[in-house]
DRENLUMPA-546523 format. One line per field, with one value per residue (C-alpha): z, x, y; residue number from 1. Coordinates in Angstrom, 2 decimals, padded with zeros to 5 digits. Each point is the difference from the previous one (the first is absolute). Layout:
DRENLUMPA-546523
z <- Z  ...
x <- X  ...
y <- Y  ...
resi <- NUM  ...
***
This chain:
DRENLUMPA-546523
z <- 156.84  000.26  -000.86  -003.37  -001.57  -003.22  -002.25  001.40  -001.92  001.28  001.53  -002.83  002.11  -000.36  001.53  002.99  -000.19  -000.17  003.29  000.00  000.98  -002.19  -003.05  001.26  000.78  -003.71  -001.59  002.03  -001.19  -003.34  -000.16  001.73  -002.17  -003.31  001.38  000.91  -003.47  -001.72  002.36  -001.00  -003.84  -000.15  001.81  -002.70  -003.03  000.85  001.75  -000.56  -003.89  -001.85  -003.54  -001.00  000.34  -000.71  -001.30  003.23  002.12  -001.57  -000.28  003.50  001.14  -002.53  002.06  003.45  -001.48  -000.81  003.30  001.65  -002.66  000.70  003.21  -000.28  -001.95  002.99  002.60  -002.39  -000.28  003.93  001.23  001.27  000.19  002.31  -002.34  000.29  -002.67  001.89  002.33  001.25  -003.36  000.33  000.20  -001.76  -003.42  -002.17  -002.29  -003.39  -001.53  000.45  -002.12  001.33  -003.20  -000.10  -003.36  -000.81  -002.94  001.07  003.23  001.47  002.12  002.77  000.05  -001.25  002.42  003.15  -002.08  -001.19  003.42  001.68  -002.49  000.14  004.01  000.09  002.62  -001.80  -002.89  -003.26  -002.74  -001.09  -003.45  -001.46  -003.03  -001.82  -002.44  -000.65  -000.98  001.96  000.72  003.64  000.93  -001.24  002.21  003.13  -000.23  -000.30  002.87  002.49  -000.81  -002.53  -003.47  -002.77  -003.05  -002.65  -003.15  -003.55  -000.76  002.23  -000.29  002.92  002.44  003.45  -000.75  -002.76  001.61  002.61  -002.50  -002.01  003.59  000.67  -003.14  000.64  004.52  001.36  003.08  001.60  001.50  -000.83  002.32  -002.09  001.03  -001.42  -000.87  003.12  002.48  002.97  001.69  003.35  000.86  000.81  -003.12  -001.11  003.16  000.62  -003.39  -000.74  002.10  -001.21  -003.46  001.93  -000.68  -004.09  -001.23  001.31  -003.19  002.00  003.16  000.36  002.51  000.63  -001.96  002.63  -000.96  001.67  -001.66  003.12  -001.76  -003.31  -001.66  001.44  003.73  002.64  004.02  001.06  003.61  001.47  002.57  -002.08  -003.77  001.67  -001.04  -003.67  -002.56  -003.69  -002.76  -000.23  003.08  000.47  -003.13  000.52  004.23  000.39  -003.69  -001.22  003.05  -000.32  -003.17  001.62  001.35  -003.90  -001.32  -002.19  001.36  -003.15  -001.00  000.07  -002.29  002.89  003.53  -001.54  -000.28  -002.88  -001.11  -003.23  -000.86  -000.04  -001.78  -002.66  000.22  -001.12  -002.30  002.10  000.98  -001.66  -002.68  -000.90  002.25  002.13  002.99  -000.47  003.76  000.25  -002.83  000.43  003.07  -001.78  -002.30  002.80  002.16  -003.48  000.49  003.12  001.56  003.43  001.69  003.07  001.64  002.41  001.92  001.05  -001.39  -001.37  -002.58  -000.35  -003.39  -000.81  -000.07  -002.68  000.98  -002.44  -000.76  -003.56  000.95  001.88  -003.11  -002.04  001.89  000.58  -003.65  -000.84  002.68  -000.63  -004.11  000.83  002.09  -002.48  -002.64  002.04  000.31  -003.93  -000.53  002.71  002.15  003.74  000.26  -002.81  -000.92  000.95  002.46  002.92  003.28  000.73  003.28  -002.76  -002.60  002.86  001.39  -003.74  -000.64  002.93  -001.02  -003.79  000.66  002.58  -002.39  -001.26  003.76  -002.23  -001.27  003.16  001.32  -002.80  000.28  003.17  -001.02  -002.44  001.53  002.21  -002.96  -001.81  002.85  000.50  -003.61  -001.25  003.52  -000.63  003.00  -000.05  002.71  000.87  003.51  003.93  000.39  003.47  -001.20  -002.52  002.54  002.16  -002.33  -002.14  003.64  001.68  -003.63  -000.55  003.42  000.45  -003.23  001.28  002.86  -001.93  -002.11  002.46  001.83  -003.14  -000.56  002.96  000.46  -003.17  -001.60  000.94  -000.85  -001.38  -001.29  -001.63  -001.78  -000.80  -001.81  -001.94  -001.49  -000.93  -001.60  -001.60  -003.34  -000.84  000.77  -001.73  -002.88  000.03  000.83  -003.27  -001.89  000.71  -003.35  -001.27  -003.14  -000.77  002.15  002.65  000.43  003.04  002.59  002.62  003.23  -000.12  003.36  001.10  -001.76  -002.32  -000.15  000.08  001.61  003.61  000.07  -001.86  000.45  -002.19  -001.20  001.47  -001.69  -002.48  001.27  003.73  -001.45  -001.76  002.83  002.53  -002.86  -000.09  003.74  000.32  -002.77  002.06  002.94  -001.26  -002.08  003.56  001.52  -002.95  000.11  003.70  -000.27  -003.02  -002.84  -002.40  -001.98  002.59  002.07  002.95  000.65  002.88  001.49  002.97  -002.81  -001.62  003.45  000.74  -004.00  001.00  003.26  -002.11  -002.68  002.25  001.56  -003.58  -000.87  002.96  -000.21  -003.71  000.62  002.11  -002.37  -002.71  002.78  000.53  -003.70  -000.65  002.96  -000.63  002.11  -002.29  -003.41  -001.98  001.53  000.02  002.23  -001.12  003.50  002.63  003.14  003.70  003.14  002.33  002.82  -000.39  001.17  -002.39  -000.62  -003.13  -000.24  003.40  001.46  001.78  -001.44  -000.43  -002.85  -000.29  -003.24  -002.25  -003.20  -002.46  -001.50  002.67  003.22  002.59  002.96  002.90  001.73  003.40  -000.42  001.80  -002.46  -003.27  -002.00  -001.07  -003.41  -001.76  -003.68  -001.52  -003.18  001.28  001.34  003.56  002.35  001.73  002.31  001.36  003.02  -000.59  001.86  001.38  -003.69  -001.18  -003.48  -001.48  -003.31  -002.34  -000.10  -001.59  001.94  -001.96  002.57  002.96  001.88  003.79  002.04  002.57  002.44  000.33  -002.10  -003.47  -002.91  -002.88  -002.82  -001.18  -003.34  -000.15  -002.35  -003.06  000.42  003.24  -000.97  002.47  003.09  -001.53  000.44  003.50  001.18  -001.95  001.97  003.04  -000.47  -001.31  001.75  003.28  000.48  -002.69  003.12  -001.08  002.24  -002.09  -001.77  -003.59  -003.31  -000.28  -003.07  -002.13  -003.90  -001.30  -000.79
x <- -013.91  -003.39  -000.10  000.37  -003.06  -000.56  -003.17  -003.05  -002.23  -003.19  -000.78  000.99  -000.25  -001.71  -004.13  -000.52  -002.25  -003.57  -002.15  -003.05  -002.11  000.69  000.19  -004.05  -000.41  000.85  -001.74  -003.20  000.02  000.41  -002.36  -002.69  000.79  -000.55  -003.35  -001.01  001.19  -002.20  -002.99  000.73  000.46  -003.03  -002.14  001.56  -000.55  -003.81  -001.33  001.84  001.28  -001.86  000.09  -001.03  002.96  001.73  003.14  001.31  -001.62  000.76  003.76  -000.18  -001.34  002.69  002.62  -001.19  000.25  002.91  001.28  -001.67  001.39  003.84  -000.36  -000.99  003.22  001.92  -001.37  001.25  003.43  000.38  -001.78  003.01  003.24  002.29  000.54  003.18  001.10  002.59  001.72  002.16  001.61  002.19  003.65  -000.11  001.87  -001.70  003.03  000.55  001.81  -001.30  000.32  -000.97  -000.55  -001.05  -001.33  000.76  -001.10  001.24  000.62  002.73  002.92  -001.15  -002.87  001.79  002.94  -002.58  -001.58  003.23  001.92  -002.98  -000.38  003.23  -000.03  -002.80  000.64  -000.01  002.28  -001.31  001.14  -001.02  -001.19  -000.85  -002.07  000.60  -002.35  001.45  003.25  002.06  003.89  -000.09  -002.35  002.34  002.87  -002.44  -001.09  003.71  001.22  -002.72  000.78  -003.30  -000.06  -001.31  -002.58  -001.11  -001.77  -000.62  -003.51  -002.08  -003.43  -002.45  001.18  000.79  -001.33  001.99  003.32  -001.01  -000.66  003.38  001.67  -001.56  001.45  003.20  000.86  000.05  -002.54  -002.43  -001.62  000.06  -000.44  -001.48  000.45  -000.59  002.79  -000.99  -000.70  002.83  -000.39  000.24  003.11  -002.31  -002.25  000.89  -000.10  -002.91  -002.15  001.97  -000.95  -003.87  001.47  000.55  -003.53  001.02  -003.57  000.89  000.78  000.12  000.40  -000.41  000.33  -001.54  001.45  001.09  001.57  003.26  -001.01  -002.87  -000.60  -001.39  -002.76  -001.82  000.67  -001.55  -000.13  003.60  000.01  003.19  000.64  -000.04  -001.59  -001.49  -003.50  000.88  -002.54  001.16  -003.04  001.30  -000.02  -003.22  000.88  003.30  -000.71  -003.46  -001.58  002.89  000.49  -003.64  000.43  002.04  -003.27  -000.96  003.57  -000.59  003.12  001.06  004.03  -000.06  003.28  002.64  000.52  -000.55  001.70  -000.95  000.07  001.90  -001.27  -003.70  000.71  001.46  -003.06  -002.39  002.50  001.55  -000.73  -003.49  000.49  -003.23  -000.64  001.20  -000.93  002.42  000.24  -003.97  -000.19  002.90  -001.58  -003.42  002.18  001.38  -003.17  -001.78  002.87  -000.71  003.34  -001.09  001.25  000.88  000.42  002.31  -001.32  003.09  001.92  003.27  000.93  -001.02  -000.16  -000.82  -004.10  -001.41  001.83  -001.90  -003.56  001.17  001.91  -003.39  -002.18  002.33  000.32  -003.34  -001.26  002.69  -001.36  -004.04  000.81  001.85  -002.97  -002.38  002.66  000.21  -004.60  000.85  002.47  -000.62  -002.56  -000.07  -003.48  -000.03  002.79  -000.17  002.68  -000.94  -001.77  -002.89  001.87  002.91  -002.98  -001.49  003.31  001.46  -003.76  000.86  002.93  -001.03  -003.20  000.99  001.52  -004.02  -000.46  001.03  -002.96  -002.36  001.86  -000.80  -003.75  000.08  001.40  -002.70  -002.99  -000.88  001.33  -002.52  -002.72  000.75  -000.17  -003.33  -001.70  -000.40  -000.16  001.41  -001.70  -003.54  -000.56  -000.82  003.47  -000.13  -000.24  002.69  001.71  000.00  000.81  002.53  001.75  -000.20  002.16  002.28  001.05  000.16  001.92  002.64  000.16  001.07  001.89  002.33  000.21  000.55  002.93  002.10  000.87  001.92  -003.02  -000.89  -003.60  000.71  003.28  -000.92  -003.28  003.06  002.04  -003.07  -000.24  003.23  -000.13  -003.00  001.23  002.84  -002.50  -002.77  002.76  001.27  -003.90  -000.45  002.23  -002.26  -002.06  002.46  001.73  003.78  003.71  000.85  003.94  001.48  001.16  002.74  -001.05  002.74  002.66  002.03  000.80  -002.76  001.27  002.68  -001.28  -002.32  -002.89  -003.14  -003.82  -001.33  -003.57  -003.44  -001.36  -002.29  -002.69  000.09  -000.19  -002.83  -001.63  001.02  -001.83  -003.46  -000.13  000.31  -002.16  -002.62  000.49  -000.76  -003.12  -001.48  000.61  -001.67  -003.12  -000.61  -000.06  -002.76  002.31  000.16  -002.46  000.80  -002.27  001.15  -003.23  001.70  001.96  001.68  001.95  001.10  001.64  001.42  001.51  001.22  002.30  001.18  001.10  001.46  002.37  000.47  001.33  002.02  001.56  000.71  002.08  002.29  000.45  000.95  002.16  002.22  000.07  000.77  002.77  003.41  001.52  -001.91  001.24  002.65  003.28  003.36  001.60  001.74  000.20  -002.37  001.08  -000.45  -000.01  002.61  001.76  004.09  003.06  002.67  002.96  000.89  003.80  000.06  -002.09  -003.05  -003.60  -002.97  -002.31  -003.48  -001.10  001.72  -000.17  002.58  000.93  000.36  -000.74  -001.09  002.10  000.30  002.73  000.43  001.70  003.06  000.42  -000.58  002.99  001.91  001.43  -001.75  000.38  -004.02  001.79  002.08  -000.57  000.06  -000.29  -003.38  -000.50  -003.34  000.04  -003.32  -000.41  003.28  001.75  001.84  -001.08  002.78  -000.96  001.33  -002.44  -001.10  -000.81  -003.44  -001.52  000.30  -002.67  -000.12  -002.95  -001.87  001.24  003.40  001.22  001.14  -001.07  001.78  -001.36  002.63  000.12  001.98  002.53  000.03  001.76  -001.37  -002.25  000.46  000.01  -002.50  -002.18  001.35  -002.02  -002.88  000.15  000.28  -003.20  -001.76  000.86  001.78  000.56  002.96  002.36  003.57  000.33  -002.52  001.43  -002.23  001.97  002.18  -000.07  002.00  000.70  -002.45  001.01
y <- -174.11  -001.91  -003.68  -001.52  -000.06  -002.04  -000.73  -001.45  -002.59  -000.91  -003.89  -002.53  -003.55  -002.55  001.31  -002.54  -002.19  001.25  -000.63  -002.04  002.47  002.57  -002.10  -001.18  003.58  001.12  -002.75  000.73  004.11  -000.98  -002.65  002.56  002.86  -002.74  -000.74  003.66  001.02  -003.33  001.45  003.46  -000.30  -002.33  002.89  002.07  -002.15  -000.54  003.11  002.94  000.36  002.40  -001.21  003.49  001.37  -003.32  001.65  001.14  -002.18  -003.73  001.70  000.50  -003.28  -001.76  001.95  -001.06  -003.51  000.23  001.15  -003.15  -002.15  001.34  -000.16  -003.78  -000.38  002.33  -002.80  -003.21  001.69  000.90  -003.29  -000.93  001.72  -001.97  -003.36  -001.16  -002.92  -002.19  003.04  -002.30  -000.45  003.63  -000.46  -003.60  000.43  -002.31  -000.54  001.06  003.09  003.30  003.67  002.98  002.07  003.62  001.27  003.32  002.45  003.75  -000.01  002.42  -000.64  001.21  -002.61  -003.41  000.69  -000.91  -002.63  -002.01  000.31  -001.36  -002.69  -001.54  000.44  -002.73  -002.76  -003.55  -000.24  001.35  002.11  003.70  000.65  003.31  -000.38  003.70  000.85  003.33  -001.38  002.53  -000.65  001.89  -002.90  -002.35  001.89  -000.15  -003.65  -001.13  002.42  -001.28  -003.89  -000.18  -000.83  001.70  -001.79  002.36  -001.53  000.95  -000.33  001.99  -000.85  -001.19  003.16  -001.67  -002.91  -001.05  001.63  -002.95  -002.84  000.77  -000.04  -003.47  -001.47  000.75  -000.37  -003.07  000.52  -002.37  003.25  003.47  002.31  003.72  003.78  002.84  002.35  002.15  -002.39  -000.61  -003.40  -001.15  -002.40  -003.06  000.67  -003.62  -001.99  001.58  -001.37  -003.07  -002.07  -000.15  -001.92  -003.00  -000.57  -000.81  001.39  003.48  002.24  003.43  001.60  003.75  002.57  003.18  003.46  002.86  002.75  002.13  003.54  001.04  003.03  -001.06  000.75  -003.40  000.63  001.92  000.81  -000.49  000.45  002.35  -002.93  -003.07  -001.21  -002.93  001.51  001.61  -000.87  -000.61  -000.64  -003.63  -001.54  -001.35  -001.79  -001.57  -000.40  -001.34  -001.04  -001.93  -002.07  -001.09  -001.16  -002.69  -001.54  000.05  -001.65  003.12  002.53  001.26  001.40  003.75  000.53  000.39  -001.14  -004.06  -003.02  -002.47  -003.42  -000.04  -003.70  001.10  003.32  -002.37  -001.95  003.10  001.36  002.53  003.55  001.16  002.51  001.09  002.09  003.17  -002.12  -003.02  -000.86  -000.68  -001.52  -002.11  -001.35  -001.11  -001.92  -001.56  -000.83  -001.38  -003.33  -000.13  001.93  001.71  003.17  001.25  003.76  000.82  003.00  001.32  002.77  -001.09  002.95  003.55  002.25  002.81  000.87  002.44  003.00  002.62  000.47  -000.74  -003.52  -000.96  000.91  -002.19  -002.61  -000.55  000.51  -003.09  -002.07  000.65  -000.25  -003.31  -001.40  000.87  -001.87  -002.89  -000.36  000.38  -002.97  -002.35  000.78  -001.49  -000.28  -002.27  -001.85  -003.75  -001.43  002.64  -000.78  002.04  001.94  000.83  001.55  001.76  001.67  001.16  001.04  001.92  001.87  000.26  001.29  002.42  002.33  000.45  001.67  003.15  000.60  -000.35  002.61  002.30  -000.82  000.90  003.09  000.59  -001.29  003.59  001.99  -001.20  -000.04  003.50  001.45  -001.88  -000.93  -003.72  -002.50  -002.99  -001.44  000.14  -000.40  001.74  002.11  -001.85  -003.33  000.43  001.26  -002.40  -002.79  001.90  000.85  -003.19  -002.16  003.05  -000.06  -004.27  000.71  002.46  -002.30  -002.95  001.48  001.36  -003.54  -001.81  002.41  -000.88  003.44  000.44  002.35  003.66  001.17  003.22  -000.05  -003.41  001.94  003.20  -002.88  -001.55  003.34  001.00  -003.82  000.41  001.81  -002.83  -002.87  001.30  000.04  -003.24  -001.30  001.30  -001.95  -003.03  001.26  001.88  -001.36  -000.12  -000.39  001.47  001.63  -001.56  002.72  -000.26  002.11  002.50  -000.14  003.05  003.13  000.97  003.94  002.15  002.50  001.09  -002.56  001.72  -000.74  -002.24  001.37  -001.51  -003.26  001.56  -002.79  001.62  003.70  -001.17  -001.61  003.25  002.42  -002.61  000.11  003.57  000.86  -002.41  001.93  003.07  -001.19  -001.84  003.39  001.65  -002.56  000.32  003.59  -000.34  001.30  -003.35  -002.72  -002.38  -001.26  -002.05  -002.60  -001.40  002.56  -002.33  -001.75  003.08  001.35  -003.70  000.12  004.13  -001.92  -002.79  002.20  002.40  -003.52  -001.16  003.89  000.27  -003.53  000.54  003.52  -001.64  -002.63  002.29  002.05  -003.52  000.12  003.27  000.83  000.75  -002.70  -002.14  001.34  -001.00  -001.28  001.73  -002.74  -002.51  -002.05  -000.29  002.33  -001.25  001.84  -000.77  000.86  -001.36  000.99  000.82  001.96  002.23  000.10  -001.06  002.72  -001.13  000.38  -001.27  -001.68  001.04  -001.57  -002.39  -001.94  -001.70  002.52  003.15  001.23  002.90  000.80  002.38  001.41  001.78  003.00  -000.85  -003.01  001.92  -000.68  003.03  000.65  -002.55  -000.32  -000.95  -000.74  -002.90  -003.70  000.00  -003.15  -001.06  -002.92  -001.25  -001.92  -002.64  -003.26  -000.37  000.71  002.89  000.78  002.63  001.91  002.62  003.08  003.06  003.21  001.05  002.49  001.53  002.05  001.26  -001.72  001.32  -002.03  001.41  -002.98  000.22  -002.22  -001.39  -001.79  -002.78  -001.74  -003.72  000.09  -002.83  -003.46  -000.86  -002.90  -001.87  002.02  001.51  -003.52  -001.00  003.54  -000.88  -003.65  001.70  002.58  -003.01  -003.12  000.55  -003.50  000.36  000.90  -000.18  -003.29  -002.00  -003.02  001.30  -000.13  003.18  001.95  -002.13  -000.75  -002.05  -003.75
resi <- 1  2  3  4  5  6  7  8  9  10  11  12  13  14  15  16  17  18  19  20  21  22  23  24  25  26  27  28  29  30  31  32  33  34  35  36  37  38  39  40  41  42  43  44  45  46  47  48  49  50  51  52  53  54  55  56  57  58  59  60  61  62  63  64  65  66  67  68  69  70  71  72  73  74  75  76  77  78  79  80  81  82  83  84  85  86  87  88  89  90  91  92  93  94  95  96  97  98  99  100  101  102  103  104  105  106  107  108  109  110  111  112  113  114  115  116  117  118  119  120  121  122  123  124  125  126  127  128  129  130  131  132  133  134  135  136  137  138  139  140  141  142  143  144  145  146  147  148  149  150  151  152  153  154  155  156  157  158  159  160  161  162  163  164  165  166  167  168  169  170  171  172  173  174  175  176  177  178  179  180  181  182  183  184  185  186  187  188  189  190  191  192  193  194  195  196  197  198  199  200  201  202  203  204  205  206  207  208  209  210  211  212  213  214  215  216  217  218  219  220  221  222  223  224  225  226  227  228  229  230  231  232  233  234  235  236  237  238  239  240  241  242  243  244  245  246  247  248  249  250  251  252  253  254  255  256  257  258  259  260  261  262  263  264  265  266  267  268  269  270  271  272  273  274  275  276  277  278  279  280  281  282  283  284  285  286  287  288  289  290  291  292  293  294  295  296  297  298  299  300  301  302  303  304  305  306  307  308  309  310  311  312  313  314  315  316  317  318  319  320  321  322  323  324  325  326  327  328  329  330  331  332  333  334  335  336  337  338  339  340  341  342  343  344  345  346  347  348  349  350  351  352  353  354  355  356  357  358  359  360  361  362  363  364  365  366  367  368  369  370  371  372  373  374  375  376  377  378  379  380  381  382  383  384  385  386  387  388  389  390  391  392  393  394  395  396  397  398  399  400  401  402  403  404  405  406  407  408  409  410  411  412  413  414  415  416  417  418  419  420  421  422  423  424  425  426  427  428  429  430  431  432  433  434  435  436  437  438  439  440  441  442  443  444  445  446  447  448  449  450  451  452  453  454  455  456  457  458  459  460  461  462  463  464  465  466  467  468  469  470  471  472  473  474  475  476  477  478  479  480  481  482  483  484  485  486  487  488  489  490  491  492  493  494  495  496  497  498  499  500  501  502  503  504  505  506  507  508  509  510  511  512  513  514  515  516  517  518  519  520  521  522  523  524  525  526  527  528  529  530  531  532  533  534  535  536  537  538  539  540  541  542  543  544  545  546  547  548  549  550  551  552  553  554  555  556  557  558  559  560  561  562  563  564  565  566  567  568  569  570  571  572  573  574  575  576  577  578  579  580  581  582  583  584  585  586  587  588  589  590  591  592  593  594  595  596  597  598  599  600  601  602  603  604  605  606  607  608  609  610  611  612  613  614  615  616  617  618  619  620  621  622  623  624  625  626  627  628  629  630  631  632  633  634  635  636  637
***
């Protein structure tokens, strides 16, 4: 039998300290590629629009400005990623009582039962609170088998936010420590975030989201060998922009994975409700008197990432429509009581949701070049190219530095598109009158049945059809067959190769979108891969995949149990990190492999909470080893 294998999440320590020479190194490539884009853009501005075609080439010229002006902003954000406030504060309780509450809405089962275990596992003394929404007695039963309790309330305005705020009036808690309903902690979440509130003007410290299902919608490039290298759409976000906000006192709380000073959420009022985005602009409240931040760059609880195309389309749509709702109500850029770093770094975040709509112009722009013949630029094809080459390429080069290694060109670009239709959306709703309904990113099972596609983003079909159309009519136009007339015929065959990369790049986005392993979920737990020993009425086999609520296993043939009854409970024990973990299960399927081993599917029978939660430590925090001197599973106080 090979050796246990169980899940593996990529790095999640602290980064180490950033050398010298790479930090000069990456200041000095983006400083070069600012001044080679101010050089370029000023060539552009003076010497090369042609006014009469000013509506594709002044669009054109806006859109290269814009790319110099975010990457200005990219260089701000990534100045610095390695500030540390007070480091040597970590494992120093600063005193006070402290709630870990986790606010739930729908959630299943099989997603609090990770969360809550973990929760009340916490090193440091604290209690558990879970704040249900959804006012559902099985979450009641759950919260007092794991040792949690349980606050529900009446009125239910204000979404999570004001399931927070009704919380606050009623625990006693110096601190509160936040989760969301599918996010399992790490033992030392607590000692590790603490300590910073010895400093009393700390209000929050955050940590980076990470997320334990690796095949979600967001992730990509899972190596057989190890995860260390697996992308997800986040992570330049959460690993490298974040922590150089801490340079800024401008780290902001991103919903879960925080701990918070209930004394100056009482000073602003509590929670924000008037907006989707109540972390962010919670935080702006909190900067405006003068409370600072900090961001803890190391991962110290995992959830569970966008695992549909539809989940990611929500989700972002809320988040976009809440930024634009925050610029509405209490803009950063404006408000008095903010340093200029903390205006330039929510500027930063706010505005990036605009990037949208430069990446549809430069969609557009060699549609249009193709179908009419208009040049946008006015200049010796070598010269252009020359200049054009020579930012786009310091650009790329900065950009990549400036990233840390947490960006990918291409897939990043493949992402930008499949965002595009959601944040065009909630861009929108800057000008657009009336509410907005607040939307919970759905978890888990979204259908009964196989996973289905989910049909193209009308925006992207609409984009593929332009492109092609273009195509043809350049083909048609070289060969003499159309109106057009290409003056400068260099620019029409450099528009032909960028609309050929901007067609290409936009199938596979709407391929991601479109796939079946992307559609709507049938699940209602996350599986891993594994590789355990266990036994099945105490014959031998082996566990393939597993999640809460089942499990695959193979057999040899000469430990094949004979005569069993599928419509019976039957004993199953999984030997994981020195624990037995004994269950009641359902045969569901069998099936002969090609491998000469047989496979079984098994379904856990009800009633098995918490065994049921000791697995999901194991999968999820290996530390919980059955000698560790955490809080067992007991009835709440």
């Amino acid at each position: 039998m090979p050796s246990p294998k169980l899940p593996d999440f990529p790095e999640a320590s602290l980064p180490h300290p950033e050398p010298q020479t790479k930090r000069l190194t990456v200041r000095l490539a983006a400083i070069a590629a600012l001044l080679a884009s101010a050089g370029y853009l000023t060539w552009r501005t003076f010497y090369t629009v042609d006014l009469g075609v000013w509506w594709v080439s002044v669009p054109f010229l806006l859109l290269e400005f814009h790319a110099a002006f975010s990457l200005g902003l990219f260089t701000f954000s990534l100045w610095d990623v390695g500030v540390r406030p007070r480091v040597g504060a970590i494992h120093r309780h600063p005193g006070g009582k402290v709630a870990v509450l986790i606010p739930t809405l729908n959630e299943s089962r099989e997603i609090l039962i990770p969360t809550i275990a973990s929760a009340v596992a916490m090193e440091l003394e604290h209690g558990t609170w879970v704040l249900d929404d959804g006012d559902r007695p099985f979450v009641r039963e759950l919260a007092d088998e794991l040792g949690a309790r349980y606050l529900a309330r009446q009125e239910k305005g204000g979404a999570k936010a004001g399931n927070i705020n009704h919380a606050l009036g009623v625990i006693d808690a110096d601190f509160v420590a936040i989760l969301d309903a599918d996010h399992v902690a790490h033992p030392s979440f607590l000692k590790c975030t603490l300590g910073y509130f010895q400093d009393e003007r700390i209000a929050v410290v955050q940590t980076p989201q990470d997320f334990y299902n690796l095949d979600s919608f967001e992730h990509e490039g899972a190596q057989a060998s190890s995860n260390s290298h697996m992308y997800h759409e986040q992570q330049l976000f959460y690993r490298a922009i974040q922590p150089g906000k801490n340079r800024w006192d401008a780290a902001f709380w991103c919903g879960t994975g925080a701990v918070l000073r209930v004394a100056a959420l009482h000073e602003i009022g509590g929670v924000a409700t008037e907006t989707f985005t109540e972390d962010i602009h919670t935080t702006i409240r909190l900067h405006r008197r003068g409370w600072k931040t900090v961001y803890h760059n190391q991962v110290l609880a995992r959830g569970l990432a966008a695992d549909t195309a539809h989940q990611f389309e929500i989700q972002r749509l809320r988040w976009g429509t809440g930024a634009m709702q925050v610029l509405k109500k209490e803009n950063p850029l404006f408000v008095p009581g903010l340093t200029l770093g903390q205006r330039i770094a929510y500027g930063s975040t706010l505005l990036g949701w605009f990037e949208a709509w430069r990446s549809l112009g430069y969609i557009l722009i060699p549609t249009i070049v193709l179908f009419t013949g208009a040049v946008p630029v006015r200049a010796n094809p070598v010269t252009f190219g020359i200049a054009f080459g020579v930012t786009f390429i310091a650009q790329q080069i900065a950009l990549r530095l400036l990233s840390r290694g947490y960006s990918r060109y291409l897939l990043a670009i493949i992402f930008e598109l499949v965002r595009m239709t959601p944040n065009l959306l909630a861009t929108l709703t800057l000008v657009w009158p009336g509410s907005r309904r607040f939307v919970v990113t759905p978890k888990g099972r979204e259908s009964g049945e196989e996973r289905t596609r989910l049909g193209p983003p009308p925006l992207l079909v609409g984009l593929v059809v332009a492109n092609i159309a273009a195509a043809a009519w350049f083909v048609a136009t070289v060969a003499g067959l159309t109106p057009t007339v290409y003056t400068q015929p260099w620019f029409a065959y450099v528009a032909s190769i960028w609309l050929a990369f901007n067609l290409g790049l936009t199938l596979v986005a709407i391929g991601r979108v479109s796939a079946t392993i992307y559609g709507p979920e049938r699940r209602s737990a996350v599986r891993f891969d594994v590789g355990l020993p266990a036994t099945f009425d105490r014959q031998p086999c082996l566990i393939h995949e597993i999640s809460l609520t089942g499990a695959q296993v193979s057999f040899a043939s000469e430990d094949l149990p004979r005569l069993v009854d599928i419509n019976r409970r039957h004993g199953f024990t999984i030997e994981v990190l020195k624990q037995s973990l004994s269950f009641d299960v359902y045969i569901s399927w069998r099936r002969a492999g090609s491998d000469e081993r047989v496979y079984w599917g098994l379904e856990f029978g009800p009633g098995q909470t918490r065994t049921q939660a000791r697995l999901a430590m194991a999968l999820l925090n290996r530390e919980l080893t059955p000698t560790s001197q955490r809080p067992a599973f007991a009835k709440a106080a």
